[in-house]
C-alpha positions in Angstrom: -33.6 -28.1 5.6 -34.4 -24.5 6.7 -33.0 -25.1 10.5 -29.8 -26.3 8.7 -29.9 -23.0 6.5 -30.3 -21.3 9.6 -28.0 -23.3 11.2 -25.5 -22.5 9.0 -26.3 -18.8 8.5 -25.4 -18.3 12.0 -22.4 -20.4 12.0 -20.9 -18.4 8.9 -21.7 -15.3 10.9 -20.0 -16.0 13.8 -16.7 -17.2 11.3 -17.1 -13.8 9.9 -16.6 -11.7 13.0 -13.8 -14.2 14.1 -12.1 -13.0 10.7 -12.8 -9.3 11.3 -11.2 -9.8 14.6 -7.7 -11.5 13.5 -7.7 -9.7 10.0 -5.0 -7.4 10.9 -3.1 -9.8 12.2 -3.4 -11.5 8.4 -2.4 -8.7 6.6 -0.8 -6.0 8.4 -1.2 -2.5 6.7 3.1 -2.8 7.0 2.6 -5.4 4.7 2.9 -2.7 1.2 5.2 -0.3 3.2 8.7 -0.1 2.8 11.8 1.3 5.0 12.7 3.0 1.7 9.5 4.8 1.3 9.3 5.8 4.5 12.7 7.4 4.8 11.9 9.0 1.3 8.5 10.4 3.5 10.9 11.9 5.9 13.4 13.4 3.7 11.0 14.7 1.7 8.8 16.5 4.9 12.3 18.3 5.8 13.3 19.4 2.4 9.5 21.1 2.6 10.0 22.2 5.8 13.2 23.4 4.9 11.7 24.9 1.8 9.1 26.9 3.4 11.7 28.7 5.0 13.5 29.6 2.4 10.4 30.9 1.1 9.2 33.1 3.6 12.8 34.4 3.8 13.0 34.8 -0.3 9.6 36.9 0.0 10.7 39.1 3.0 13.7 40.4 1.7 13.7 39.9 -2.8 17.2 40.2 -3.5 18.0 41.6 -7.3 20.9 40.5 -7.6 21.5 37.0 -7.2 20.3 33.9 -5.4 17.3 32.1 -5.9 14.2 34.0 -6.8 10.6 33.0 -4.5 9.3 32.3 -7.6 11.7 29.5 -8.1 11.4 28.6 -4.1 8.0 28.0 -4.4 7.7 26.0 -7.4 10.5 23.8 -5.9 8.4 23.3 -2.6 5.2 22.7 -4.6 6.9 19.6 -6.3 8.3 18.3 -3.0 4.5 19.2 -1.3 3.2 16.9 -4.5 5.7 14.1 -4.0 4.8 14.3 -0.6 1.2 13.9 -0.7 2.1 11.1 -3.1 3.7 9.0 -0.7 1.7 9.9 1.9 -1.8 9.4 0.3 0.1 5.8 -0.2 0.8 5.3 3.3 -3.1 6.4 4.7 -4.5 3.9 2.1 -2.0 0.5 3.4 -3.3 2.0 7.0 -6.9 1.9 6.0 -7.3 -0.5 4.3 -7.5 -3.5 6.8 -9.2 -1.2 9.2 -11.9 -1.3 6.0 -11.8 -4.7 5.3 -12.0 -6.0 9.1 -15.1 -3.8 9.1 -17.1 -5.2 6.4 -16.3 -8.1 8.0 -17.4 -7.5 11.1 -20.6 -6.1 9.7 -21.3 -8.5 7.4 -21.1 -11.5 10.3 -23.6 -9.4 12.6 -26.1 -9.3 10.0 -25.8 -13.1 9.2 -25.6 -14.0 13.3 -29.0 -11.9 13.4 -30.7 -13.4 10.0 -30.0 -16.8 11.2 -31.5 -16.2 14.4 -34.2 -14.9 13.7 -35.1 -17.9 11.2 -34.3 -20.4 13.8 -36.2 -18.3 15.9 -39.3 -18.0 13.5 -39.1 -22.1 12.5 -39.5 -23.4 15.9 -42.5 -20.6 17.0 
């Protein structure tokens, strides 16, 4: 009974890191992402880039009598900088989180491979 928990310990192990290996295959982090969000990422990094300019320009030469104050400038950057990091907070977790998974995985079947050695190794000394 114990060589077949063994046994089967190590066998489970070995699944385990085959499944860390192909679990990006399985679910892609493209999988949650869409073409819409991402152009909404890009239209949104210009508009701040864009933004930031305006900015700079607004704060080197204030002009009282018209146009868009800095003030206004930078409050409409900081909502496009906070939409921004929305989206692209978003986007880093659908890339991570396979990478995370596969490596539990991965981990997981090591420790198993090495448990069940060791008790097949310590039933038959």
């Amino acid at each position: 009974m114990k060589a077949m928990l063994s046994t089967g310990a190590v066998v489970l192990g070995v699944l385990l890191v085959a499944m860390s290996l192909v679990w990006g295959l399985l679910f892609p982090a493209s999988a949650g992402w869409t073409e819409e969000k991402s152009l909404k990422r890009t239209e949104l990094r210009n508009r701040a880039h864009i933004l930031s300019g305006e900015v700079a320009a607004a704060n080197a030469k204030p002009n009282m009598h018209g146009g868009p104050s800095a003030a206004e400038k930078q409050a409409e950057l900081d909502q496009v900088k906070a939409e921004y990091d929305l989206l692209d907070a978003e986007l880093q977790g659908k890339i991570d989180a396979p990478a995370t998974a596969s490596t539990i995985l991965r981990y997981a079947g090591i420790a198993f491979v090495l448990a069940g050695g060791l008790a097949v190794y310590a039933s038959k000394g």
